[in-house]
ZABA-565681 format. One record per atom (N, C-alpha, C, CB): residue in one letter; x, y, z. Coordinates in steps of 0.02 Angstrom, whole numbers, plus 50000, padded with zeros to 5 digits. Glycine has a CB too. Example, Ala and Ser with C-alpha at 12.3 -4.5 7.8 and 13.67 -1.06 7.14 Angstrom:
BEGIN
A506604971650390/A506154977550390/A506604983550390/A505654977650452/S506424988850354/S506844994750357/S506455000250394/S507044997050286/
END
This chain:
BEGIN
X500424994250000/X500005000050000/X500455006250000/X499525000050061/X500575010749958/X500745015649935/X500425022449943/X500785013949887/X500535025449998/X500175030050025/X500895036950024/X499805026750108/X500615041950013/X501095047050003/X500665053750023/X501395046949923/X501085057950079/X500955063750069/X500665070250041/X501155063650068/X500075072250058/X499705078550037/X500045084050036/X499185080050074/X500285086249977/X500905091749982/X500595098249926/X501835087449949/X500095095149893/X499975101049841/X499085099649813/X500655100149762/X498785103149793/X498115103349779/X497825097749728/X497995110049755/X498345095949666/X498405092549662/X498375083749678/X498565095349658/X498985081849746/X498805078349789/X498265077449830/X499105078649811/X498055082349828/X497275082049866/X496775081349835/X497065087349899/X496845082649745/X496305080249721/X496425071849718/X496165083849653/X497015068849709/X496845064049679/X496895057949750/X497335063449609/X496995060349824/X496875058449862/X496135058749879/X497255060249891/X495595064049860/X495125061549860/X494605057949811/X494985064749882/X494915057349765/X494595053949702/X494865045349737/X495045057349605/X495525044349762/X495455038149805/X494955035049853/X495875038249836/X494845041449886/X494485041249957/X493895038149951/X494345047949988/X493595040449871/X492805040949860/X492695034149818/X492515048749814/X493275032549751/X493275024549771/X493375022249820/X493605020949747/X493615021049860/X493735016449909/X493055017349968/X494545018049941/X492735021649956/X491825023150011/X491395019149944/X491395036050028/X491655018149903/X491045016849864/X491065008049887/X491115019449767/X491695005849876/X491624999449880/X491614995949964/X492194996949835/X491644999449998/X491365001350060/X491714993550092/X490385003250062/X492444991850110/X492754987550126/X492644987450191/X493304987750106/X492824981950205/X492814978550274/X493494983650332/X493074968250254/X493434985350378/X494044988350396/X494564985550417/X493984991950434/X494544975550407/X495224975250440/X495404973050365/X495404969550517/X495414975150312/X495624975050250/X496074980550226/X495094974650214/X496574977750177/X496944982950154/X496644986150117/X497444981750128/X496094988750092/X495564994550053/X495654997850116/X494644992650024/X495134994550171/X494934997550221/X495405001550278/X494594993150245/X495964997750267/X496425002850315/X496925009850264/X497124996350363/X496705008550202/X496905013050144/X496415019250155/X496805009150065/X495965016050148/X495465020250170/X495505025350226/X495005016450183/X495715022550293/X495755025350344/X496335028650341/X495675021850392/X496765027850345/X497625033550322/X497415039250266/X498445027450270/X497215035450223/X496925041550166/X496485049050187/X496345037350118/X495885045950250/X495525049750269/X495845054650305/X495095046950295/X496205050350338/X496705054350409/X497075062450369/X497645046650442/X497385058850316/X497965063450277/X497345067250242/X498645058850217/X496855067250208/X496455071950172/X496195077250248/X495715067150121/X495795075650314/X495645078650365/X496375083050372/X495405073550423/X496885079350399/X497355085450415/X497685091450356/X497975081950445/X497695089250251/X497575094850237/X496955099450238/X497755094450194/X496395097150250/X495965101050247/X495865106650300/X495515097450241/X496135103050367/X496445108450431/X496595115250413/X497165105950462/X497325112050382/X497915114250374/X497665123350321/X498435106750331/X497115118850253/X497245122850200/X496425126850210/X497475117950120/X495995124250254/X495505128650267/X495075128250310/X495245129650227/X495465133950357/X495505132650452/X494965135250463/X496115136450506/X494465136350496/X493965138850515/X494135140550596/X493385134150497/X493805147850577/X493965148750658/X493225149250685/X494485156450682/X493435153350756/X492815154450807/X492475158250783/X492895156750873/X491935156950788/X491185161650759/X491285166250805/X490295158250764/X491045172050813/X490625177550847/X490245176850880/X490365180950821/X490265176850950/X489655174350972/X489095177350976/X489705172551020/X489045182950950/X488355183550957/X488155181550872/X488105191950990/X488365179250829/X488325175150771/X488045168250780/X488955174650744/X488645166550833/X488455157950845/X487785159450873/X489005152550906/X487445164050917/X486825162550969/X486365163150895/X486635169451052/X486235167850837/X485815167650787/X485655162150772/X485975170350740/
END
């Protein structure tokens, strides 16, 4: 299993074009899909952190 680093937008597209095969065929998790799956997710969540952070609402925003 060949898993590599989210380093460019790029990588992130085609890490999630993996992601979404691998939900479609919806593997067992103690399978190598399924733990592909799970590393994959991990590394797409932390660029998505990384590249679009959301901060704290306003609270008198959040109470609306």
């Amino acid at each position: 299993m060949e898993v590599r680093p989210i380093r460019s937008q790029s990588d992130y597209r085609a890490a999630l074009r993996e992601v979404s095969k691998l939900v479609d065929m919806d593997p067992p998790v103690a399978s190598l899909e399924g733990e592909r799956l799970e590393v994959l997710s991990t590394l797409v969540e932390a660029w998505e952190r990384r590249q679009y952070p959301i901060g704290a609402p306003d609270p008198v925003e959040a109470i609306k």
